[in-house]
PLY file of the C-alpha trace (Angstrom):
ply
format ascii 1.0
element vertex 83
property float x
property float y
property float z
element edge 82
property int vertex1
property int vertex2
end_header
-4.58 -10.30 -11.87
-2.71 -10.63 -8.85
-2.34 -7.36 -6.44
1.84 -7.53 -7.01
0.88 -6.71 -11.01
-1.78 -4.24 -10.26
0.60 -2.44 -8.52
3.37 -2.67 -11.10
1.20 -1.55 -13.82
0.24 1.60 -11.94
3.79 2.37 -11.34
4.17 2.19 -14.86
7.88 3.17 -16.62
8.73 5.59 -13.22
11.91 7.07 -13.84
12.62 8.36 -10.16
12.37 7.02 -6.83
10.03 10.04 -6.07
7.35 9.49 -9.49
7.11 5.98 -8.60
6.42 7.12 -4.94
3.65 9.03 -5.67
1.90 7.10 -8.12
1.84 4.30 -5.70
0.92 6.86 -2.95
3.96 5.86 -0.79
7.13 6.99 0.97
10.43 7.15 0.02
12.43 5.10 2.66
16.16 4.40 2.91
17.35 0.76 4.20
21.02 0.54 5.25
23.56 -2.43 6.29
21.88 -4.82 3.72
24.10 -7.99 3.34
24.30 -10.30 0.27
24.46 -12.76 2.41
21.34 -12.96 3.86
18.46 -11.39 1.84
17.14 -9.73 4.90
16.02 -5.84 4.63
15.85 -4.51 8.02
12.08 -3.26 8.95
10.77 -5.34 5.85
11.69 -9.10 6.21
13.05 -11.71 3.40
13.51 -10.13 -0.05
15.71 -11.89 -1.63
15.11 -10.63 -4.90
15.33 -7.19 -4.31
18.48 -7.62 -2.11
19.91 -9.54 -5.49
19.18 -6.48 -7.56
20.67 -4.18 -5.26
24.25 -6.17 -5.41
23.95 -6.62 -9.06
25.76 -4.80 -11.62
22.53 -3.46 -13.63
21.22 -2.11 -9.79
24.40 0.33 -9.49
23.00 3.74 -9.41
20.01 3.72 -11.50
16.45 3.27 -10.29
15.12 -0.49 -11.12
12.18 -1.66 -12.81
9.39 -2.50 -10.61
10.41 -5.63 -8.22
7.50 -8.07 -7.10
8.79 -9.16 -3.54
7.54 -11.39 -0.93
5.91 -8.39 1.29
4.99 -5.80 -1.96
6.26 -4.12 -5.11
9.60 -2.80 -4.54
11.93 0.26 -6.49
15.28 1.02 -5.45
17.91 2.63 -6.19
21.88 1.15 -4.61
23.96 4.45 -3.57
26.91 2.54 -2.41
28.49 -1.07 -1.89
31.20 -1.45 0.05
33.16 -4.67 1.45
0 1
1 2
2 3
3 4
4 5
5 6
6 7
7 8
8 9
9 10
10 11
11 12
12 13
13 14
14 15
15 16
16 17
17 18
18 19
19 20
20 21
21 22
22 23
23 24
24 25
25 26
26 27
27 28
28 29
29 30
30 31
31 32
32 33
33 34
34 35
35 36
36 37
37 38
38 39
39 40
40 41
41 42
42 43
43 44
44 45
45 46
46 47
47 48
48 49
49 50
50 51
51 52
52 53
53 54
54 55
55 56
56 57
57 58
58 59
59 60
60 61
61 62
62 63
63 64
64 65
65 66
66 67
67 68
68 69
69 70
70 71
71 72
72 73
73 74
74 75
75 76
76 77
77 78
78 79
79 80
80 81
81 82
């Protein structure tokens, strides 16, 4: 089993950015001035499928199923788009 689904199974079904924080034993960190464009997340690198999430219409303001990135298991939750 690869580390990426180790991790998502011991997130399990979190419903808040803080429950899936600490059952991975993790922080809570915000990440600003993402563009579409790009798939870049500042202070994390190339992550294009969370960045997709985050612009999609299921991502608006709800917390998203676990996300297997390039760099880890992401959960996020969009607070605001804007053009």
């Amino acid at each position: 089993m690869s580390l990426n689904l180790k991790i998502i199974k011991k997130l399990g079904k979190a419903t808040t950015l803080e429950a899936a924080a600490s059952a991975a034993a993790a922080l809570i960190q915000r990440a600003d001035s993402i563009s579409f464009s790009n798939g870049i997340i500042p202070n994390v690198g190339q992550e294009a499928k969370v960045v997709g999430f985050a612009f999609s219409k299921q991502g608006q303001g709800k917390v998203s199923p676990p996300i297997a990135g390039n760099g880890g298991v992401f959960i996020i939750k969009t607070e605001n788009i804007s053009a």
